[in-house]
ZAMARGU-4260 file (C-alpha; in steps of 0.2 Angstrom, whole numbers, plus 5000, padded with zeros to 4 digits):
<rodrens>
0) 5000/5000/5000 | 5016/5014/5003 | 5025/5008/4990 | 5006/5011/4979 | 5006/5029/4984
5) 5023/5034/4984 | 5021/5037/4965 | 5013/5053/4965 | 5026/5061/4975 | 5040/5050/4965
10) 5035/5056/4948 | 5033/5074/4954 | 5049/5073/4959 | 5054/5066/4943 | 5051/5081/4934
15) 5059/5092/4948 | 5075/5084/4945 | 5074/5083/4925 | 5070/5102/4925 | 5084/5106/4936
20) 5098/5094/4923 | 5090/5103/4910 | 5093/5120/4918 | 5111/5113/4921 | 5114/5109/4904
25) 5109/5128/4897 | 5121/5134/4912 | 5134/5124/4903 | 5132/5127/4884 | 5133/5144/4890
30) 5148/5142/4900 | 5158/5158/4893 | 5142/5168/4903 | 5138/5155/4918 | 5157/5156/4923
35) 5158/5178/4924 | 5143/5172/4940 | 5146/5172/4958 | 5143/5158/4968 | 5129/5164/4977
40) 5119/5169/4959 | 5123/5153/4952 | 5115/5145/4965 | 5101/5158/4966 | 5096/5149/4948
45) 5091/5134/4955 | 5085/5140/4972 | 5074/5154/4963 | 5069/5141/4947 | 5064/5132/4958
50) 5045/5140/4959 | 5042/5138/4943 | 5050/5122/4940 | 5039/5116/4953 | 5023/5126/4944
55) 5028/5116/4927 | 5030/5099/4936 | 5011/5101/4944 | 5001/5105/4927 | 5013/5092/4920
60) 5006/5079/4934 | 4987/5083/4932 | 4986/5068/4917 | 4996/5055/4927 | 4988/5059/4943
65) 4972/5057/4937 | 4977/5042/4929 | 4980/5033/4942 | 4966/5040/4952 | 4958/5029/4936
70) 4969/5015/4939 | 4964/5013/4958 | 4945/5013/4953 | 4946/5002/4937 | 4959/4989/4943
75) 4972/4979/4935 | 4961/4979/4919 | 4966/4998/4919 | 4985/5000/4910 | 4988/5014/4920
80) 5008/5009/4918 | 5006/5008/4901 | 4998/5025/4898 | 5010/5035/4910 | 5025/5029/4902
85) 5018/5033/4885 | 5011/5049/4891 | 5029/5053/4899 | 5039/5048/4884 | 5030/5059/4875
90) 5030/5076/4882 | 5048/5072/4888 | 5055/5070/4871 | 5045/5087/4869 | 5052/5096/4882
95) 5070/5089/4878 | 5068/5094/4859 | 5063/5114/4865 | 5078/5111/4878 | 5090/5108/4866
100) 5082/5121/4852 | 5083/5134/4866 | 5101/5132/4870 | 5106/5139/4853 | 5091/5151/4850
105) 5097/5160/4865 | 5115/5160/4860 | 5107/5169/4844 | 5093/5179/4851 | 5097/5182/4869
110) 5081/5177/4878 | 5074/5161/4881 | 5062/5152/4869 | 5043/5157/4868 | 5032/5161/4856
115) 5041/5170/4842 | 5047/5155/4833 | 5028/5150/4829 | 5029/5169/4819 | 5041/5159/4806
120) 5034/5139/4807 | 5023/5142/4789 | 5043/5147/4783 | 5052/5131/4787 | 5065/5133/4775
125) 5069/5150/4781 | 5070/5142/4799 | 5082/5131/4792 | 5093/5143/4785 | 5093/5152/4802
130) 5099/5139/4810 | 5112/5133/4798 | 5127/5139/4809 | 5121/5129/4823 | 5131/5117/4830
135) 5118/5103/4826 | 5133/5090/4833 | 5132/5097/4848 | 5115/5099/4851 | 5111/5082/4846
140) 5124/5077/4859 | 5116/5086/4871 | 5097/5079/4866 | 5102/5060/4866 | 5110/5064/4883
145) 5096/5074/4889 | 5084/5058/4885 | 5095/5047/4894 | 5096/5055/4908 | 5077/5056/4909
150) 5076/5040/4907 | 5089/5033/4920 | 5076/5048/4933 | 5060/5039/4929 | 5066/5021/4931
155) 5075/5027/4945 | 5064/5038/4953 | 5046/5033/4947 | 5051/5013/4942 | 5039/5002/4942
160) 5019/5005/4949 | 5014/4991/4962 | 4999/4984/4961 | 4983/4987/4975 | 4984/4974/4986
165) 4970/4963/4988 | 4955/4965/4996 | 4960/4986/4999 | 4944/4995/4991 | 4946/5003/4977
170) 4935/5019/4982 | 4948/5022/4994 | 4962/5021/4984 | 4954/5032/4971 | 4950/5046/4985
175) 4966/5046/4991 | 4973/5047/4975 | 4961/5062/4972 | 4967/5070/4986 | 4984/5070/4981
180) 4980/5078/4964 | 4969/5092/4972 | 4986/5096/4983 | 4992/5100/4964 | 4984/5116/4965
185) 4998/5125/4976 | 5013/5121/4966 | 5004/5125/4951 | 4999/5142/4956 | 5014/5143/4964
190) 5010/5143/4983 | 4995/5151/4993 | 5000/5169/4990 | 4987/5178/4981 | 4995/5180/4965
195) 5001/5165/4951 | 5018/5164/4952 | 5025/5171/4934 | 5044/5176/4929 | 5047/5190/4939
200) 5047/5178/4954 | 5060/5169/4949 | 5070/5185/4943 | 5081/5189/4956 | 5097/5196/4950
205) 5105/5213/4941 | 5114/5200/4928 | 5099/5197/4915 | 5107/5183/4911 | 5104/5173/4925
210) 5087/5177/4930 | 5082/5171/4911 | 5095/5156/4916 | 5080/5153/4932 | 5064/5155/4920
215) 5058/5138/4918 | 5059/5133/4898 | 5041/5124/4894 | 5033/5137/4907 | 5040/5152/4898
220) 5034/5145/4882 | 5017/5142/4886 | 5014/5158/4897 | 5021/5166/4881 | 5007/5159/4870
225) 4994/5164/4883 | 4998/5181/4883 | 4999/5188/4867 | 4990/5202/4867 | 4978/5195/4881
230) 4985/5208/4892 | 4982/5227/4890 | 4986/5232/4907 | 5003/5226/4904 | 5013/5239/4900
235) 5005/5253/4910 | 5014/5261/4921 | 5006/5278/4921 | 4989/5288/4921 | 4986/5292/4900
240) 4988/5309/4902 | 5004/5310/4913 | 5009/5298/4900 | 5004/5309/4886 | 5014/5323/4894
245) 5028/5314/4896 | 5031/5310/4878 | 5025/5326/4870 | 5043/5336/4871 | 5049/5319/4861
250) 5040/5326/4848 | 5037/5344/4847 | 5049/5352/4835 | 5058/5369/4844 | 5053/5378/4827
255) 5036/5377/4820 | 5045/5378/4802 | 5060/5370/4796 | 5076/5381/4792 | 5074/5382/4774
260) 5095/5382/4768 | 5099/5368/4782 | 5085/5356/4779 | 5080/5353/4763 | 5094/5342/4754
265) 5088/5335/4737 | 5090/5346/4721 | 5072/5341/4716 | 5055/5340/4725 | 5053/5323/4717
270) 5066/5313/4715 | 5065/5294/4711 | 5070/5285/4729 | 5079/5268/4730 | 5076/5261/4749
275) 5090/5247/4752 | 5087/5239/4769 | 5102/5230/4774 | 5100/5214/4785 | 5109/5214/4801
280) 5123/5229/4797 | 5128/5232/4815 | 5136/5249/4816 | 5151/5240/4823 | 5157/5234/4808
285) 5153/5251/4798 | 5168/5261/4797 | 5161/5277/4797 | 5152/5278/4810 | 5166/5272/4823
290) 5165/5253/4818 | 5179/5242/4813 | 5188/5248/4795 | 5186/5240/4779 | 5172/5227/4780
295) 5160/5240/4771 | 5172/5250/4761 | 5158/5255/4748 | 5144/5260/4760 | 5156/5271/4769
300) 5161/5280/4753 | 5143/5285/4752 | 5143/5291/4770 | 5158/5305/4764 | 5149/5308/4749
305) 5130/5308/4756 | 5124/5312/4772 | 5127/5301/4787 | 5119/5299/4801 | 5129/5294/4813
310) 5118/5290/4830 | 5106/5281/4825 | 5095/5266/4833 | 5087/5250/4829 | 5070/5249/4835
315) 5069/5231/4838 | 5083/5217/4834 | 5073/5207/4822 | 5069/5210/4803 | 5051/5211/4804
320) 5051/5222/4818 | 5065/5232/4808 | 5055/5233/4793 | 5039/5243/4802 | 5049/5253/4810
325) 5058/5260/4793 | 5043/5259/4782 | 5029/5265/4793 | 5039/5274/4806 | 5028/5261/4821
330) 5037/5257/4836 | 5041/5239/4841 | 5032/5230/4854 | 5041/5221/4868 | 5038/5202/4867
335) 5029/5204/4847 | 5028/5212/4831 | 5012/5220/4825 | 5016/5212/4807 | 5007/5195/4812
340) 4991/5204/4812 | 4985/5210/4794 | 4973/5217/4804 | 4982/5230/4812 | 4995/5232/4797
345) 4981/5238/4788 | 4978/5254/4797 | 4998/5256/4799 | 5003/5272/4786 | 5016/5266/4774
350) 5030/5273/4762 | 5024/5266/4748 | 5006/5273/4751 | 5014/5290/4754 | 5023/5291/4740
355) 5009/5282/4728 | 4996/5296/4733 | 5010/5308/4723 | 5013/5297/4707 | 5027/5286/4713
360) 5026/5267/4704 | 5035/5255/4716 | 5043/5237/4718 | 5047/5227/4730 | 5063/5215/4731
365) 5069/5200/4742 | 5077/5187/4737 | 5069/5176/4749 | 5053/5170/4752 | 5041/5185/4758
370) 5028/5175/4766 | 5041/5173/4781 | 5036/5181/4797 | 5020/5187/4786 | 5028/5200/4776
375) 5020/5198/4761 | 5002/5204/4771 | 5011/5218/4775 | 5019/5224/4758 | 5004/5221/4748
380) 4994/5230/4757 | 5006/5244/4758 | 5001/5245/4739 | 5017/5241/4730 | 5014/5239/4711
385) 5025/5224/4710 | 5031/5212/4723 | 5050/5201/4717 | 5054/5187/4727 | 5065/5172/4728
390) 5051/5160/4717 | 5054/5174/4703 | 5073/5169/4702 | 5078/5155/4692 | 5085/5138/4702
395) 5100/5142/4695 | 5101/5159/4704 | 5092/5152/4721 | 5112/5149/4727 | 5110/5153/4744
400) 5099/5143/4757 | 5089/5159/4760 | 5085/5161/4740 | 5096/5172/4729 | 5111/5181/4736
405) 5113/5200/4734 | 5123/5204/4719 | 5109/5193/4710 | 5093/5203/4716 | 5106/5218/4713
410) 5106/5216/4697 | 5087/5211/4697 | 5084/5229/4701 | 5097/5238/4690 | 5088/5229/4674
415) 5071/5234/4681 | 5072/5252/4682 | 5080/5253/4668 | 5061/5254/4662 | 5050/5256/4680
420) 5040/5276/4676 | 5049/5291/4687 | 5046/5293/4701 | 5050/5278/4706 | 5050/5270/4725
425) 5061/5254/4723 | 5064/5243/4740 | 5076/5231/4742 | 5077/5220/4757 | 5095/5213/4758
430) 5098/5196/4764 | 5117/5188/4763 | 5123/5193/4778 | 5109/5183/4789 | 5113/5166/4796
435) 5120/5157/4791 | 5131/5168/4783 | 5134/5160/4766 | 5140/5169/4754 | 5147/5165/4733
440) 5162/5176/4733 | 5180/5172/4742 | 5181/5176/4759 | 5190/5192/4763 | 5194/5189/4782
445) 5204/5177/4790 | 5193/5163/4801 | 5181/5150/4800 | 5173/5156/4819 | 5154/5163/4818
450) 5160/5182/4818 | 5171/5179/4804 | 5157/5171/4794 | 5148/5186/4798 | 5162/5199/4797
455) 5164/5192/4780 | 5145/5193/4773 | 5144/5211/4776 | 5156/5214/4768 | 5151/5202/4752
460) 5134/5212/4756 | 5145/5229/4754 | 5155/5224/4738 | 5136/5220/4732 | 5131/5235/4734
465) 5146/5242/4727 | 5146/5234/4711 | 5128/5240/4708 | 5131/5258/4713 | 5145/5258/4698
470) 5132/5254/4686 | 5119/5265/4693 | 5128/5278/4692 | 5129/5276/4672 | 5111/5277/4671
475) 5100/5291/4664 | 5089/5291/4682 | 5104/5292/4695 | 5104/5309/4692 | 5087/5311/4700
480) 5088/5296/4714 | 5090/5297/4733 | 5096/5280/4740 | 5094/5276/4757 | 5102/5265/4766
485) 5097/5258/4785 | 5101/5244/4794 | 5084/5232/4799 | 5093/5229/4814 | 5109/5227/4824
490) 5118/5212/4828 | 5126/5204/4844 | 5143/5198/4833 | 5156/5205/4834 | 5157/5205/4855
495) 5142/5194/4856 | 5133/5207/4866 | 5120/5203/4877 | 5099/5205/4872 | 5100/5221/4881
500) 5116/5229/4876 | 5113/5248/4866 | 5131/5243/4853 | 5116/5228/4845 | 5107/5241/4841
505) 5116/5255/4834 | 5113/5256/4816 | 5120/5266/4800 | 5110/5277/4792 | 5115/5286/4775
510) 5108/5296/4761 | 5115/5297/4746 | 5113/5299/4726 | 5113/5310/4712 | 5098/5320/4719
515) 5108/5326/4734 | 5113/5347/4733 | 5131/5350/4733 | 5132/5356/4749 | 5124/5343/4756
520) 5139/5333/4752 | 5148/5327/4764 | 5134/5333/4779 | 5136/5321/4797 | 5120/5324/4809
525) 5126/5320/4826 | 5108/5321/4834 | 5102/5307/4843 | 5087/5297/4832 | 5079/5281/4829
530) 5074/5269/4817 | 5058/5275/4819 | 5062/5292/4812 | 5068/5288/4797 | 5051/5290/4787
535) 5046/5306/4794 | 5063/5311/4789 | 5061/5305/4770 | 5043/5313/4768 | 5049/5330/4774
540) 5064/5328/4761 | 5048/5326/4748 | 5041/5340/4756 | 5026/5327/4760 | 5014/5328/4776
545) 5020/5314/4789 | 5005/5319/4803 | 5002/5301/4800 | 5017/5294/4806 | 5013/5298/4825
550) 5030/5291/4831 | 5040/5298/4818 | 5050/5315/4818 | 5062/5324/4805 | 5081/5321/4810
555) 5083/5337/4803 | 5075/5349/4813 | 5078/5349/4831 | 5065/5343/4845 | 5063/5348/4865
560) 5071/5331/4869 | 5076/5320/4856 | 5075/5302/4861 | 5078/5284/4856 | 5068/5269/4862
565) 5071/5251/4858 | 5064/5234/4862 | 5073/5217/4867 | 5061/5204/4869 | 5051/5211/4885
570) 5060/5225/4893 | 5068/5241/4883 | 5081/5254/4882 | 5077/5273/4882 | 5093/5287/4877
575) 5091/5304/4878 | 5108/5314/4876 | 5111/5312/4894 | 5115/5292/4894 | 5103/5277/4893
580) 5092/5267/4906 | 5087/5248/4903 | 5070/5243/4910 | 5065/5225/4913 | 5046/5222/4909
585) 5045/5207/4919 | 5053/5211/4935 | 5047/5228/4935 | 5062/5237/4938 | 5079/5244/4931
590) 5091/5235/4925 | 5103/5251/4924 | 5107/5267/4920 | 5120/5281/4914 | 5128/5292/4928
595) 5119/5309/4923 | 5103/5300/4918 | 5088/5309/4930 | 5077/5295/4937 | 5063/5305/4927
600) 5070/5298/4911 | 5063/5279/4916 | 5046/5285/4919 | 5049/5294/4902 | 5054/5278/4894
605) 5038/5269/4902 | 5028/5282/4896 | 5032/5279/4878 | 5032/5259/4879 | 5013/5262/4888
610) 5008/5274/4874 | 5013/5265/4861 | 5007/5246/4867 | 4991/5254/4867 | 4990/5264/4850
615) 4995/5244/4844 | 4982/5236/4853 | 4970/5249/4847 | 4974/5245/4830
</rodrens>
């Protein structure tokens, strides 16, 4: 009879002690971090895990639980043994196989898995180019070691199920068995407190790394899929109108009217605009703007030549989120990306739109597929005339696991607007210099090591560019063409910097082109700005209303407090030109801030991360 009803504690404390190897193993595949830990946080890991691990283990105990309350009231004829193990096997092998993924998804991302990857599982073969400098040795290794050691726990711990003894009633059993499962109810809410356990109590430390290191995996996952956009309270930190007046001086431009001779840099009121967004061009390795020398030789000549902007941040540090941001000036949301919902993109403004209204034509060019991470919902309805993709390329071009590499869609675009009707809005989405950073030319830098893959993709991405800006230039419509050139987002190579760090996500920004005046030649803008501002910035260029780009302003004319705000998965940074302040969304508070930074700058910072969540849930 006690060795009958030691299962339910036994296989509770199975899971306890796989979660806590499984936490062990993410410790070690990211030893480089685990090691830079004191003693007393590395053990705050597990001690502080283990709520949540505790949490996970009940709701994954309900099914065997009642099980064998079935198994006590049906009797032998009942395979109660039989269906746990299955049952076990299963979501084991589950839990193992988002385990493993997570190990290297963090390595790349810097938070732990959730429910972002399901924004990409209709693009399987872009998955599977992200991951194609993943060390799928390794983490097989670690899966097949992960299963092993979960089964030598439940044959050790959990082993075989006795049977009833004879003549013991099975009413009985079955109550107490029930008894056992209703005690489920404290672990699974976390204790008797009044409040669900969630993350921020298992986040304990001023190193982000190792409260996400705490955060139980399948937890964080499923808590994840449950509050999208569930919670509109979430991010509110403020009442609306202190929020409101907060971000209002963000904003408000110091002169109603821009200085004529210092703002208006094109030759013509409507110039033809090519738009290149280039993937993952971290402002670390550009040169000009303070970055290593020689990997983008090409785009730095345009930064002498045009005008460079040289403080510049990324909104977010993933390419949907990077493509909103530059084409319809919208803010990133911490945790998501309004670009899964048609819904809302629909009411988003848009470039394309803009410039359409005035008698632009425009195209579109990836050479990927553009249904991943639902673009292609967003670009057509943007209005672009003519969408090029990777299934317009011929097999013989598709070269790289992504689609076709860049000189290919580079050429792509020169041989269209040899004939595309001026004014023309062209947009290219560069992708080369993505994981995993394959590229169809010689290597220029030494090393097989990731940086040195990427290092040498931007630079392939670069030469690209190159090559298709000598050709331009021999074109009748170069004369009368604005490039601009942004990054989508940063990148955590070179330094592998972590999810939070403001070097991910500075970002170049350049204009450049035969529409430029001469004395615009040469111009650096030094004032703070983000990603965000960029459309606002090219409308005004184009002497074009931008009223409807709320979170969008003019680099070019000077605000009451300029500002730059960026997400990383649920917490954000905020600059002004006194220093920056990091924020953690799930624990609530600051993670740091700048000497000089006034603590008025984090209510700021919350303001605009309450003001704009809303405006995104309103859409």
């Amino acid at each position: 009879m006690k060795n009958r009803f030691q299962f339910q504690w036994r296989y509770f404390l199975f899971w306890l002690l796989f979660f806590v190897v499984a936490k062990a193993l993410f410790l070690l595949y990211h030893y480089s971090k685990t090691a830079a830990l004191s003693g007393t946080t590395f053990a705050g890991i597990f001690g502080y895990g283990l709520r949540l691990d505790a949490s996970t283990t009940a709701y994954l105990s309900v099914v065997p639980f009642v099980l064998f309350v079935l198994g006590s009231l049906f009797g032998p004829q009942f395979p109660f043994g039989s269906l746990v193990k299955g049952y076990t096997a299963v979501v084991g092998l589950l839990v193992a196989l988002l385990s493993v993924a997570d190990l290297e998804l963090y390595r790349v991302w810097g938070f732990r898995l959730d429910a972002t990857p399901l924004q990409y599982i209709t693009s399987p073969t872009e998955m599977a180019a992200s991951a194609g400098s993943a060390p799928l040795v390794v983490l097989g290794l670690g899966l097949v070691g992960l299963l092993l050691v979960g089964v030598f726990l439940y044959n050790k711990v959990v082993g075989k199920i006795p049977a009833l003894p004879r003549g013991f009633g099975r009413g009985r059993a079955a109550l107490a068995g029930l008894l056992y499962t209703a005690l489920l109810v404290v672990p699974l809410r976390g204790g008797v407190q009044q409040i669900p356990v969630n993350q921020s109590d298992v986040y304990f430390s001023a190193v982000p790394f190792a409260n996400h290191a705490a955060v139980n995996l399948p937890w964080n996952v499923a808590n994840s899929l449950r509050l999208r956009d569930t919670d509109a309270g979430r991010y509110r930190f403020l009442p609306d109108s202190t929020a409101t007046r907060l971000v209002r001086p963000l904003y408000t431009y110091t002169k109603p009217t821009p200085d004529s001779v210092s703002h208006h840099l094109l030759r013509s009121k409507r110039p033809n605009v090519v738009f290149i967004i280039l993937e993952s061009f971290t402002s670390k390795l550009v040169g000009s703007v303070g970055g290593e020398k020689g990997v983008t030789p090409n785009l730095d000549s345009l930064a002498r030549t045009g005008v460079l902007f040289n403080n510049i941040y990324a909104a977010g540090d993933r390419s949907q989120k990077g493509l909103v941001a530059l084409l319809s000036g919208f803010p990133n949301q911490p945790n998501n990306s309004i670009i899964k919902y048609p819904r809302k993109t629909e009411q988003l403004a848009h470039l394309c739109r803009s410039l359409k209204e005035v008698g632009y034509s425009s195209h579109y060019y990836y050479g990927g597929e553009l249904a991943f991470a639902n673009m292609k919902s967003y670009l057509i309805t943007a209005g672009y005339d003519k969408l090029t993709e990777r299934a317009d390329f011929p097999k013989s071009q598709q070269n790289s696991k992504w689609g076709a590499h860049d000189h290919v869609v580079f050429d792509r675009v020169l041989q269209d607007l040899q004939s595309q009707p001026q004014p023309f809005f062209s947009t290219f989405f560069t992708l080369s210099s993505h994981e995993p950073f394959e590229i169809p030319v010689r290597r220029k830098f030494k090393g097989t090591d990731e940086t040195a893959l990427f290092r040498n993709s931007v630079y392939y991405t670069d030469w690209a560019l190159g090559r298709f800006l000598q050709e331009a230039r021999r074109q009748p419509w170069y004369d009368n063409t604005l490039l601009v050139l942004v990054a989508d987002h940063g990148h955590q190579l070179p330094g592998d910097n972590s999810v939070e760090d403001p070097a991910k996500f500075r970002i170049p920004l350049v204009l450049a082109g035969g529409a430029l005046r001469p004395e615009a030649r040469g111009r650096v803008v030094t004032g703070l700005g983000s990603q965000t501002d960029v459309a606002a910035t090219l409308l005004a260029q184009l002497q074009l209303p931008s009223t409807s780009y709320r979170w969008s302003r003019d680099l070019l004319r000077p605000v009451l407090e300029p500002s730059a705000f960026y997400c990383y998965t649920d917490g954000f940074g905020f600059f002004t030109p006194a220093g920056l302040v990091l924020f953690d969304n799930i624990s609530r508070r600051e993670i740091s801030r700048d000497a000089g930074v006034p603590a008025t700058q984090l209510q700021q910072g919350q303001a605009y991360e309450q003001l704009t969540y809303a405006d995104y849930l309103a859409k």
